[in-house]
N, C-alpha and C positions, 0 to 999 in steps of 0.2 A: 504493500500500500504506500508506506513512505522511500523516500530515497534523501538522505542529506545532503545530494551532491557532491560530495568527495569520499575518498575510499579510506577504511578504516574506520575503527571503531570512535563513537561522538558521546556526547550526552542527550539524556531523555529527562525533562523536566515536567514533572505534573503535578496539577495543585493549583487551588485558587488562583485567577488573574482578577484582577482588581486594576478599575480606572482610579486613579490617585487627584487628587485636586492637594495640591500645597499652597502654605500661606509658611512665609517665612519674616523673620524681624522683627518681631512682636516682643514689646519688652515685657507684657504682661498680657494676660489672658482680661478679656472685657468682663466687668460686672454685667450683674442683670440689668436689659434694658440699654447696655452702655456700649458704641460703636470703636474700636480700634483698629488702624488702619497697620497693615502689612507693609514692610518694606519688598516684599517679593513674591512672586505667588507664582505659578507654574502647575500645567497637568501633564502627567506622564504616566506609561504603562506602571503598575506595582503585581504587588504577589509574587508569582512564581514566575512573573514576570521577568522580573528582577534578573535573577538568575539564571534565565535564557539569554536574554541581552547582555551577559556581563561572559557567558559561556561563548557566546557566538564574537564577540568583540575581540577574544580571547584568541580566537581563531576553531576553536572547537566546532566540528560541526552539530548543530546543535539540531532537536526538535524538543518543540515546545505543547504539551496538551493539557487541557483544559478547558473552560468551557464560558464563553460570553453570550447576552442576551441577543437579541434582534433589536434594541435600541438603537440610539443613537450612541452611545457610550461605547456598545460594542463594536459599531462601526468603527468608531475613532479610535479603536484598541486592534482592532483586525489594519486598517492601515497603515496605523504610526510602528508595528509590529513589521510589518511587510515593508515600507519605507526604510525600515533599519537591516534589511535585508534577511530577516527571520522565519522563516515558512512557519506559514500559518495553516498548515494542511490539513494538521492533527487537535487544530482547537474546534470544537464542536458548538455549532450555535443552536443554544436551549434554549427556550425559556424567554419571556419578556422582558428581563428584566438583566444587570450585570453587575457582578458585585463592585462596588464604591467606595473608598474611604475619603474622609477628607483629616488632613493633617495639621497640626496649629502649637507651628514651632517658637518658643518664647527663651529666652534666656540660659540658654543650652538646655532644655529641657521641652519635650514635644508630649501633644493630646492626642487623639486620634477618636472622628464619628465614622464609623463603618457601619457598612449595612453587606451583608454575605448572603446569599441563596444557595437554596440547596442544589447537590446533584442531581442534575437530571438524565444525563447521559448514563447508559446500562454500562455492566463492568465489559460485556463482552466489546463495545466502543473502544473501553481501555484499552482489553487485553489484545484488541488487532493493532493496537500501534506500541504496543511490545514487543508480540510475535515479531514484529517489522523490524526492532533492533540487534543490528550487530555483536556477534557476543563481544565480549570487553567493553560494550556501552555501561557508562556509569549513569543509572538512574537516581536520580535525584526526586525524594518524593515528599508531598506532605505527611505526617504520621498520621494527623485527623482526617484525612480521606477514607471516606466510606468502603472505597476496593482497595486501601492500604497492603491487608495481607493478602490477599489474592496475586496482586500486581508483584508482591518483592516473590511470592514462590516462582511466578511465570519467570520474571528476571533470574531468577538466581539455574532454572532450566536451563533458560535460555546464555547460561557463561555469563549473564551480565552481572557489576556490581551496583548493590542495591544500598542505599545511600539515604538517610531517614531526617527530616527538618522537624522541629517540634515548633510548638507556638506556646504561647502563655494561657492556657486553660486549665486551672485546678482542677478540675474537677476529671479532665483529663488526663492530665497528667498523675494522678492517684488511682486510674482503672486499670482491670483486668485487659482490657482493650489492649493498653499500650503494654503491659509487662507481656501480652502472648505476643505482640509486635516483634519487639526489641530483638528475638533470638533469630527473626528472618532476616536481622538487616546485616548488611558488613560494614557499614556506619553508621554513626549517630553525631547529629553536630545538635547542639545545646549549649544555653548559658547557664550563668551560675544558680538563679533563681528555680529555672528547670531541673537542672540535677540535683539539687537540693529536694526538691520536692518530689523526682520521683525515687531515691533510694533513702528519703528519710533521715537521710546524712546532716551536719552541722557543718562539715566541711566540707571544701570544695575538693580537694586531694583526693579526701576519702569517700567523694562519689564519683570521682574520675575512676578511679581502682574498680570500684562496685561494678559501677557502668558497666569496665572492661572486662569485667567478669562475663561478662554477657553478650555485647558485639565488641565484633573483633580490633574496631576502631574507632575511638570514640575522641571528639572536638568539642573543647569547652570554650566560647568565648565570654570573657572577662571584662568587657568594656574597659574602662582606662589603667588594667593592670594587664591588658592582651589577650593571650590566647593559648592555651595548654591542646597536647596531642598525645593519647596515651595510645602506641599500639605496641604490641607483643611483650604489654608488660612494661612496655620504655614509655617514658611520660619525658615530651620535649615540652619547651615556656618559649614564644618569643612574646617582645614589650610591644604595646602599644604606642600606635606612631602618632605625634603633634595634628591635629587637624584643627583648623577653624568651622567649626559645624553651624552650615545654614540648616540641612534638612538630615536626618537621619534615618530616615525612613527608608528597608531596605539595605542595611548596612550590613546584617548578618547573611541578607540573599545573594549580596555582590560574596561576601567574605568566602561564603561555603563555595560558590561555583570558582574563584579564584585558587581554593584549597585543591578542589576536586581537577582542575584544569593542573596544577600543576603536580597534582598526585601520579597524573593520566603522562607526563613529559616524563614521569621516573626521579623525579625530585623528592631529595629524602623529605621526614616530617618536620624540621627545623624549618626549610626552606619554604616549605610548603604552607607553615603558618606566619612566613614572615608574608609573601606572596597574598595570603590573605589578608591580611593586616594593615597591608599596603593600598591594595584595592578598595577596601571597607573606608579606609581614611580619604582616601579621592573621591569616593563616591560622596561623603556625608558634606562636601565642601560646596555641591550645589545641588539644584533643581533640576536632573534630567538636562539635554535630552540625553538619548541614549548614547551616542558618538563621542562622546566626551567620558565615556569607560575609557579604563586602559586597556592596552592590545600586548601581544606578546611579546615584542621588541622592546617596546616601554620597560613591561615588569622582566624580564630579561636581564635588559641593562641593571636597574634599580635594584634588583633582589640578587645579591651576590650567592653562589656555592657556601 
C-alpha cells in the first residue's frame, strides 16, 4: 500500500495529529473577563505530528498515520503536511471533526485547551500500513492508542522496532492497560513525572532501572537536568542545552524522533541523547514552521562522536 520512496528501512509514526494554534509572549495569563495581547502566535501541525516532521527533516524516510477530520483544520493539516514534503497516504480522514489544541505560552511556562476525538478508523486500517513497513522500520507509537498492543505485536512480526511515547494521564499511567503494554515494546521514552508514576518509585534512577527491567530501552527526559538512557543495564546522562523558549510544545516529539533517527545511523546512546537534546532545544526557540527542524548535516556537524 505504502512506498516511502527510498530504499531501506524508515520510520512509522502513529498517534494523534493535532492542528496546534500558538500564542507566544505573554507575561501572564488574562484574569477573568480581562484581554492580553500575544507577542507571537502561529498554527502548525502538533501531535505525532511533531515527530514525523522532525523524522523526515532528518532525512528518515518517514510515514506518518493517523487520523484528521473532513474540516477545514484537516485540510490545513493534510496540506501544510504535504507542502513539507511528508506523505500523507497513511492519514485516514474520519470523522467531522480534528483534534485541536490551543497553547498559551507565559513566562517560560505554557497552558494548553485541547479538544481530542476518538478513533475512528478500525485496527485492520492500522494494521495495513504496518504490514506495508520494512523490517528494521522503527515504529514510533502513542501508548494511549486504542490498537496500541495489536500494532507493536504486528511490528515486532514484522523485524520492526517498536518504540512507545507516553503522555500525562494518571489514570493511565497506573492501569493494567499500560503494564500489559510495556513488555511488547523495545522502547519507552518518558519523563520524570511518568516514571515516577508508573513504577511507584520516588526516584528517578530507580524507575529508570525498574522501567528497564521491563523494555529493553528505556528514555527519560529531565527537562532542565537533560536526559538519561538506560539500555542493557548501562544508564548514559547527557545535560541539557541553553535554549530561549518561545513555544515548547512538542519538544519531547522533536526529542524522541531525533533519539530514534540517530539510534537508526548506529550512534551509540551518549550521542544519541545528546542528538536529542539538541533538537528539543531548536525546536522550543520558535513557532513552526516545519523547515526550520534540523537536518542531518546540521546535527552531524553539532553532535560530536
Amino acid at each position: 500500500m505504502l512506498a516511502t520512496g527510498q530504499a531501506g528501512p524508515g520510520a512509522l509514526v502513529i498517534g494523534p495529529i493535532y492542528a496546534d494554534s500558538v500564542f507566544a509572549g505573554l507575561s501572564r495569563l488574562p484574569r477573568p473577563g480581562e484581554e492580553v495581547v500575544a507577542q507571537e502566535f502561529g498554527i502548525a501541525p502538533g501531535g505525532y505530528a511533531n515527530s514525523a516532521l522532525a523524522f523526515h527533516r532528518l532525512g528518515v524516510p518517514t510515514v506518518l498515520c493517523g487520523e484528521v477530520g473532513t474540516d477545514l483544520y484537516g485540510t490545513y493539516l493534510l496540506n501544510t503536511l504535504e507542502a513539507a514534503g511528508l506523505s500523507t497516504e497513511a492519514i485516514f480522514r474520519s470523522g467531522p471533526s480534528t483534534n485541536v489544541a490551543v497553547t498559551i505560552n507565559w513566562s517560560g511556562d505554557r497552558g494548553i485547551v485541547s479538544y481530542g476525538r476518538t478513533t475512528i478508523a478500525d485496527l485492520d486500517q492500522y494494521a495495513e500500513v504496518v504490514r506495508a513497513a520494512p523490517a528494521g522500520t522503527v515504529m514510533l507509537q502513542s501508548a494511549r492508542h486504542p490498537h496500541a498492543a495489536a500494532l507493536l505485536r504486528l511490528a515486532r512480526e514484522r523485524g520492526c522496532v517498536g518504540a512507545l511515547s507516553l503522555s500525562w494521564h494518571p489514570e493511565f499511567l497506573r492501569s493494567w492497560q499500560l503494564r500489559d503494554l510495556l513488555p511488547l515494546a523495545d522502547l519507552l521514552f518518558c519523563n520524570v513525572p511518568e516514571a515516577l508514576m508508573i513504577t511507584q518509585e520516588t526516584d528517578v534512577e530507580a524507575a529508570g532501572r525498574r522501567l528497564a527491567g521491563t523494555v529493553g530501552e528505556v528514555v527519560i527526559t529531565r527537562g532542565s537536568e537533560g536526559a538519561d538512557a538506560i539500555r542493557a543495564g548501562v544508564r548514559e546522562h547527557a545535560p541539557a542545552l541553553p535554549a530561549v523558549v518561545v513555544d515548547a510544545t512538542g519538544a519531547g516529539d522533536v526529542f524522541a524522533a531525533a533519539y530514534l533517527a540517530a539510534r537508526g545511523w548506529g550512534w551509540p546512546p551518549a550521542r544519541c541523547l545528546r542528538a536529542g537534546n539538541l533538537c528539543a532545544s531548536r525546536a522550543v526557540e520558535q513557532i513552526g514552521p516545519p523547515g526550520q527542524l534540523m537536518d542531518r548535516s546540521d546535527l552531524e556537524a553539532a553532535v560530536h562522536p
